[in-house]
VOLUM-276548 format. One record per residue (C-alpha): x, y, z. Coordinates in pm, whole numbers, plus 50000, padded with zeros to 5 digits. Layout:
XYZ;...
END
This chain:
799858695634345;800678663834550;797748652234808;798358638835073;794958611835254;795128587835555;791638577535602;791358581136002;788148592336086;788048621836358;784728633736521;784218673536562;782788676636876;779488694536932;780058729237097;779998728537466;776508733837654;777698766537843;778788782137510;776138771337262;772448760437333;772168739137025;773448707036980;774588698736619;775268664536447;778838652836522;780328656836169;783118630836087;786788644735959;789408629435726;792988637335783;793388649335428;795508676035350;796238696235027;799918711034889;798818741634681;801698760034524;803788748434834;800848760035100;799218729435291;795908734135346;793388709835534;790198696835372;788728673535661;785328673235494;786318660235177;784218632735190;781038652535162;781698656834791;780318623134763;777218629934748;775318599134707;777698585734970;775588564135284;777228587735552;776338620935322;772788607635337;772658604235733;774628638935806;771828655435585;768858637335752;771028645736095;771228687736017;767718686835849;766818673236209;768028703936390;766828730136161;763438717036138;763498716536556;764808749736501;761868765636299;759058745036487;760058773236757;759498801536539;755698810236676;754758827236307;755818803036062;752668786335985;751128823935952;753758834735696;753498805635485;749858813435446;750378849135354;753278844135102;751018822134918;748188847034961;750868873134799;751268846834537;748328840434424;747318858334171;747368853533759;751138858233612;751508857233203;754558862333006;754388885632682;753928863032419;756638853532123;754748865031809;755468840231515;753318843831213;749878843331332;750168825431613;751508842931982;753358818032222;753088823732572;752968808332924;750188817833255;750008806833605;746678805333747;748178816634096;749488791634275;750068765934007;753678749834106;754418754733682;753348776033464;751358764533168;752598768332791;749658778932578;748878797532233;746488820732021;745708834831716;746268869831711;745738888432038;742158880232066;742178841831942;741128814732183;743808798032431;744798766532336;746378747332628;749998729132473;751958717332773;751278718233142;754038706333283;752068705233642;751118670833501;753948655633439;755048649933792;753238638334093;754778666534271;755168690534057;759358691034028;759398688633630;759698717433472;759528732933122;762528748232988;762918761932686;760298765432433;760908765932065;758288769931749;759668762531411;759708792131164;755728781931054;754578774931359;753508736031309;756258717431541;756978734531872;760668719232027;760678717832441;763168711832712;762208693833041;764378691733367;763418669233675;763868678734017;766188711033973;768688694733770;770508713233515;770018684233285;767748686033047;765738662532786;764408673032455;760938664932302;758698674031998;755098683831997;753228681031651;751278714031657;748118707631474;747808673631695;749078687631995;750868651732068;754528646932145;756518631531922;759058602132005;761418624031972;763478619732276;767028639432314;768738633232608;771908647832832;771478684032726;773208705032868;774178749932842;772218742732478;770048759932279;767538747632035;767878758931623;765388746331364;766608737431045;765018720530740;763988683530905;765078684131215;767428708331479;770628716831617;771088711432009;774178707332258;774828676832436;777478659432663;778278627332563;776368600832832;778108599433151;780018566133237;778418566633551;774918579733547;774938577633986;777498607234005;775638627633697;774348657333961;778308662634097;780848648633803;782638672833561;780878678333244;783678673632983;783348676032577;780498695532462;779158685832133;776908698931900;774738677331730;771808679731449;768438654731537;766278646231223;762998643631363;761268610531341;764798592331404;766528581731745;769158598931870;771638572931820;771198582431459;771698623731516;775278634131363;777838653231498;777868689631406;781358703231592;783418689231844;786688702032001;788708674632206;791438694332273;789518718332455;787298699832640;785758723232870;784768750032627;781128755832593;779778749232178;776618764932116;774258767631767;771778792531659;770118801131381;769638833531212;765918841731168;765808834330762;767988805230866;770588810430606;773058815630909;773958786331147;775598805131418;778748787731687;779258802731980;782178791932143;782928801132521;786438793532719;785678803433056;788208772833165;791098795233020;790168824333215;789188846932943;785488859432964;784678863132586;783678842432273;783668832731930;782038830231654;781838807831350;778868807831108;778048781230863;775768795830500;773508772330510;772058780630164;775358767330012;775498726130041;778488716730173;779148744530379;781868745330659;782178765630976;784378802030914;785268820631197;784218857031201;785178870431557;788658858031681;789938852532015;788278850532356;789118888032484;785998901632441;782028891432419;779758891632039;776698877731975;775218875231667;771798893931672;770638885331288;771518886330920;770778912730681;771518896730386;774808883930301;775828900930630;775628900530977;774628922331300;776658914431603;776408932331932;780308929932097;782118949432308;785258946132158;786318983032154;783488992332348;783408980132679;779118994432684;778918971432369;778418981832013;776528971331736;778638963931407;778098945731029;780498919630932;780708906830635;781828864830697;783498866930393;785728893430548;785518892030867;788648908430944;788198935931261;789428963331008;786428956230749;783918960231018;780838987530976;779459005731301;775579002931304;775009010331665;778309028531835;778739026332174;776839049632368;777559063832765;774729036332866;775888998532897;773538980132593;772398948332798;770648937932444;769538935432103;765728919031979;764768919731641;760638928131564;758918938031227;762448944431082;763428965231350;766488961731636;765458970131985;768428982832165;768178976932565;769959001332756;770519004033128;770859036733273;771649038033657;769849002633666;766879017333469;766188998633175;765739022232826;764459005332480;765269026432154;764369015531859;766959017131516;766439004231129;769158974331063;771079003530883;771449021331241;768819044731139;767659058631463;763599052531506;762399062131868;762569058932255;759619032932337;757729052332566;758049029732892;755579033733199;758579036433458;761799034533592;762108992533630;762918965233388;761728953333027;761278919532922;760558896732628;760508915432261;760468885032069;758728884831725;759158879731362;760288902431088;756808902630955;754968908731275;753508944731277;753438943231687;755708930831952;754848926632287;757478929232622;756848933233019;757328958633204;757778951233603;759628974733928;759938967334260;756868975534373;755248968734035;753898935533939;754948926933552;752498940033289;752448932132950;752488963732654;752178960732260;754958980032088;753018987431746;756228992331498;754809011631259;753949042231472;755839036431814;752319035932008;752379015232365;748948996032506;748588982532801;747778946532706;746978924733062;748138935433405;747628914633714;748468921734099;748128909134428;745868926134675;748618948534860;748658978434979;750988998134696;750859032234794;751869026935146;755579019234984;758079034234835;761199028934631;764279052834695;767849049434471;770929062834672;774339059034593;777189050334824;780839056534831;783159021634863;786029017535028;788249030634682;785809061934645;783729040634385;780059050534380;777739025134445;773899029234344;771489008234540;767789003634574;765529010234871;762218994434914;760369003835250;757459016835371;756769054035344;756439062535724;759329041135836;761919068036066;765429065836053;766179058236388;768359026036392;765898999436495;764618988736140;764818953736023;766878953035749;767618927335430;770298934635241;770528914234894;773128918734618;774668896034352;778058910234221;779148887433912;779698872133619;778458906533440;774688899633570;772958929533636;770168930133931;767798955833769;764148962633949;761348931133967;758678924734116;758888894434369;755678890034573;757238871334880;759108902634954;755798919035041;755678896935346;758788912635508;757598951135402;754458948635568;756638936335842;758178969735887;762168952335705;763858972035468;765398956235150;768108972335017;769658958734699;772828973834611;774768968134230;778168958734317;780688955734083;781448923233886;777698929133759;777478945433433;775468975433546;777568998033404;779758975933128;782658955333024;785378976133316;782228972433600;782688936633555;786248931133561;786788954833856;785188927734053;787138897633903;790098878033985;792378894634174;789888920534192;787048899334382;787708917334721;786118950834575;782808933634527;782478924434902;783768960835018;781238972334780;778658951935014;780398962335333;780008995435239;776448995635172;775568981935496;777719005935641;775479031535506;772429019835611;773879017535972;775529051235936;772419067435808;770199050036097;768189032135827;769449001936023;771658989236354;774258959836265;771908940436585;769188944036308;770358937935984;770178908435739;772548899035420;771248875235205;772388860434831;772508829734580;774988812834411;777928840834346;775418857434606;775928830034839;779838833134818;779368873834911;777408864435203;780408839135303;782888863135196;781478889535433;780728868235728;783668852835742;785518889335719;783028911935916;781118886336157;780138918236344;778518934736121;775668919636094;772968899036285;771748874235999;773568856235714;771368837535465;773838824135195;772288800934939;773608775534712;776938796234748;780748786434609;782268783234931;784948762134871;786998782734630;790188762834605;787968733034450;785018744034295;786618739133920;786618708233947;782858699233962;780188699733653;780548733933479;782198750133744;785708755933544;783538779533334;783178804633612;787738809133615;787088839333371;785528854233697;787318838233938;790858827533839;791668791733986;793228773434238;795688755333978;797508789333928;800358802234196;798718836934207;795088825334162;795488803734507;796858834134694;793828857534620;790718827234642;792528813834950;792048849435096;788748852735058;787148818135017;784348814435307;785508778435357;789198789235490;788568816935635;786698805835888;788348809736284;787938789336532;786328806836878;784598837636636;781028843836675;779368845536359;775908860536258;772828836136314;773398816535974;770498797535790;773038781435463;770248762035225;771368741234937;769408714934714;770258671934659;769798684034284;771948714434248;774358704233990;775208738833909;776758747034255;776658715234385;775538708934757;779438696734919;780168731734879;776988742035182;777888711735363;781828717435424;780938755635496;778478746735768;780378715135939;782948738435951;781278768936026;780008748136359;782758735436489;783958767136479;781408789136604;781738803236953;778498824636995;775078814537090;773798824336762;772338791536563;773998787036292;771928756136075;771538742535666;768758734935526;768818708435284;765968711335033;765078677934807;764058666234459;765408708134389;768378725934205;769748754134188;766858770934213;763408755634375;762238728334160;758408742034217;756468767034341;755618746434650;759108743434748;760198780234712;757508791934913;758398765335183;761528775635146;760708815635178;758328807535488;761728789735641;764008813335552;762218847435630;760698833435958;764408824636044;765618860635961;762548873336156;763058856036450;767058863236503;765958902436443;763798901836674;761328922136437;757648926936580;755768901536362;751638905436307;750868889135984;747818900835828;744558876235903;743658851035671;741588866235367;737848865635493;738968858235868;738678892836145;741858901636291;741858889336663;
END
């Protein structure tokens, strides 16, 4: 590529008066332009990438100015901030992680901005409080991570990030003290945590030359390191390095006995979505890495040892994933033993409790548990209260009970005991906020795509709602990097039922709803089916008079965010309201910031002749036309997103108002000390309250927030 820069600053002008009603910041342009593969391409708002640049700082302040004038006009704002964190408020625990006698587990009062790490004894021991990490900032922006025990329970290993970042520091907590350590391990990064003997096995980047462009720079070399506790971390060695791959991804487990150290290695960079594995025997001293899955076609994890051997859940073969034994002495594909084969069901997981593999299945979206003996003995279907989503399963070999979560969309997450032994299921704790349940319902339909694929997606509404073309509608979808978008619980979205809006959440391919070939159907060259999956479900909700285009919303984050450009950018009429969130917008460049060249196994890349032809057809940055009217847009992004980092929001809305013809307002919101995702529970609902009264406004929707608890209607 050869790039060409003169560094002639050219002001966009605001949109005329008699075309647009609001006036936006003038937003400076470089005459910079691009060769790709022979194709010039403009990128006038280069300079945004800086981030901590003087002039980024002022355009932010400048567009913050105009959205918050915006939303000060929005005569219900201050009444649905109150009621989302009415909907909020109410006690939220996750199933505890059973190890030895002692059950790990975190609860949120109601509208603590973090929720608080504590343990018991047994199910009916006392709660001891270990970290609340509401203390550790004045605002409540740090948050706790990850949270590891060691195999008896006495030292507990913890992540913190500040502010949103993806960065992350490591500390120690003595468990019959309760006091931190100084232990201090810093610049983690995609890392896990794996106890072993004195000390642990993390990931790392090395420290970043400059420490002022840490949030935006490409993260380059990932290590992985052991820490002996009670040292500094200028004293940890080196486990594995690889510098002549520098963007692959290293990461260490440990098998539950420990006798396994487990590699993953990732190579998203090379465009190939899969992994490896190496294991280490750590009973033998001296020890060295083997490999025992090759290549990077296809996806294993390593789910424990049984002896000598190990379990591994891949889809090689199987593109629903399989469970097989391989023996790391030889580990050759032919020598491999089916445990688990491949079933018509995609298997999203495997936990391990009282000797026991719990096998996660989604069917249609619905999430399945069976239960299997580490020979692939068959056990039992856990008896689960409803169609909706499972979480946690984490406990020992020893423990006799596990617990996990159970949550829908109109179901608040409750927490079970699985008792092994006999397959029995008890309702352990269950909390709600006070809502009106049964006046809701939840519908699945499924809808044909432009190809003939069939499409399932969710409908959450209220029961006496007509089909008759005049409901508010939100549409929210995902469509990536095999996630699946299964049914959960979010209290906000209360708020905009009792409002009378539909939300409609369809599973578009590039999730991995359905397996391995759902997934790469909306890949690469492939991307386009993922937004005519999304086209096509708002089609059907128009079609079917669930909806009118004048009153529907599309809304997503991240990949999300990139549909929403995608589709706005390609069918500005079909909607009223586009909410894209920390989105990739700019898809010719977004390799080249922090992790981003892991996401070219989804996305192919710029760099490659063919790769440029199908991102520059789609990416929401260039395909945006002067004189179009777009939706009414509310983009929001985050100072300390340094997953997707914030240049990408900015370019898309500078450009996205200069070119903008319609009288629709099209306006960022620029959250700070946040990430990727909000930084506390404060922020989020801020951010909600901002975002829904937005979408209510533009949709016209008949707003009457419930009174204040305790207060009479008017």
């Amino acid at each position: 590529m050869s790039l060409r820069s003169t560094v002639v600053l050219l002001l966009c002008a605001a949109p005329v008066a008699a075309q647009q009603p609001y006036v936006y910041p003038k937003t400076a342009k470089v005459d910079l332009v691009e060769d790709y593969h022979g194709t010039k391409v403009a990128d006038p708002y280069r300079w945004m990438e800086q981030d901590t640049a003087q002039a980024v700082g002022a355009w932010v302040e400048a567009q913050n100015g105009v959205t918050g004038s915006y939303l000060r006009t929005v005569p219900f704002r201050a009444d649905l901030r109150r009621r989302l964190g009415e909907l909020n408020d109410y006690a939220k625990a996750s199933p505890p992680e059973v190890v030895g006698a002692w059950q790990f587990y975190r609860r949120n009062s109601g509208l603590q901005n973090q929720s608080v790490l504590f343990r018991r004894r047994g199910e009916s021991g006392a709660p001891e409080m270990l970290i609340d990490p509401n203390t550790l900032s004045t605002d409540g922006t740090t948050r706790l991570q990850s949270t590891v025990p060691n195999r008896d329970a006495s030292l507990l290993a913890f992540t913190l990030s500040r502010s949103g970042s993806d960065w992350q520091e490591i500390r120690v907590m003595d468990l019959a003290t309760k006091q931190w350590t100084d232990d201090r391990v810093q610049w983690v990064k995609v890392s896990g945590i794996a106890w072993w003997k004195d000390g642990f096995f993390y990931s790392r980047y090395p420290t970043p030359a400059d420490t002022a462009v840490a949030y935006s720079s490409r993260n380059e070399n990932h290590q992985v390191w052991y820490h002996t506790l009670g040292t500094l971390q200028s004293a940890d060695r080196m486990i594995f390095e690889d510098a002549a791959h520098p963007l692959r991804f290293h990461t260490v487990g440990t098998t539950e006995s420990q006798r396994y150290a487990v590699l993953n290695i990732s190579d998203g960079a090379s465009g190939r979505p899969g992994d490896e594995i190496w294991v280490r025997d750590l009973d033998q001293p001296g020890s060295e890495f083997v490999r025992v899955v090759e290549g990077f076609e296809s996806n294993a994890s390593v789910i424990d040892n049984d002896g000598s051997m190990l379990l591994v859940r891949t889809n090689r073969g199987a593109p629903n994933y399989r469970v097989v034994r391989i023996d790391p002495s030889n580990p050759a594909e032919s020598a491999w033993r089916e445990v688990i084969p491949e079933q018509k069901s995609v298997l999203q997981g495997v936990a391990t409790a009282g000797g026991r593999l719990l096998a996660q299945y989604l069917v249609d979206v619905k999430d399945e548990v069976r239960v299997f003996r580490y020979d692939g003995t068959f056990e039992r279907d856990v008896a689960l209260p409803g169609a909706g989503s499972t979480g946690g399963w984490g406990a020992d070999a020893e423990a006799g009970a596990v617990y996990f979560s159970f949550t829908g969309f109109l179901d608040p997450a409750t927490i079970y005991r699985y008792e092994i032994a006999t397959g029995a299921v008890a309702e352990v704790e269950r909390n709600a906020p006070a809502f009106d349940r049964d006046a809701y319902e939840v519908l699945q339909v499924f809808v044909t795509s432009k190809d003939g694929t069939k499409i399932p997606m969710y409908l959450i509404k209220k029961k006496t709602l007509k089909a008759d073309g005049t409901n508010p509608t939100l549409v929210y979808a995902y469509g990536g990097f095999n996630i699946s978008l299964s049914p959960s619980f979010n209290p906000s979205m209360i708020a905009l039922l009792e409002q009378g809006v539909i939300y409609a959440q369809p599973n578009l391919r590039g999730g991995g709803e359905y397996g391995e070939s759902w997934h790469q159907a909306g890949t690469k060259a492939r991307k386009q089916n993922v937004f005519d999956d999304f086209v096509a479900s708002a089609e059907w909700l128009v079609a079917n008079k669930w909806t009118s285009s004048a009153k529907l919303a599309i809304s997503g984050g991240s990949n999300g965010g990139l549909l929403v450009g995608a589709t706005m950018t390609q069918r500005p009429d079909l909607v009223k309201v586009a909410l894209p969130a920390v989105g990739v917008m700019d898809m010719l460049r977004f390799q080249k910031f922090t992790i981003g060249f892991n996401w070219i196994d989804d996305y192919g890349t710029s760099d490659d002749k063919d790769g440029f032809a199908y991102l520059r057809a789609y990416s929401p940055l260039h395909n945006l036309k002067p004189g179009t009217t777009y939706p009414s847009t509310m983009v929001t992004t985050a100072d300390h997103d340094d997953r997707v980092v914030p240049a990408h929001s900015f370019k898309f809305a500078a450009t996205l108002q200069a070119a903008h013809a319609g009288r629709n307002p099209v306006l960022i919101r620029i959250e700070t000390k946040s990430g990727h995702g909000a930084s506390s529970l404060t922020k989020r609902l801020d951010e909600q309250a901002d975002v829904y009264g937005f979408m209510l406004k533009e949709l016209g929707a008949p707003v009457k927030i419930p009174p204040a608890k305790g207060r009479p209607a008017a």
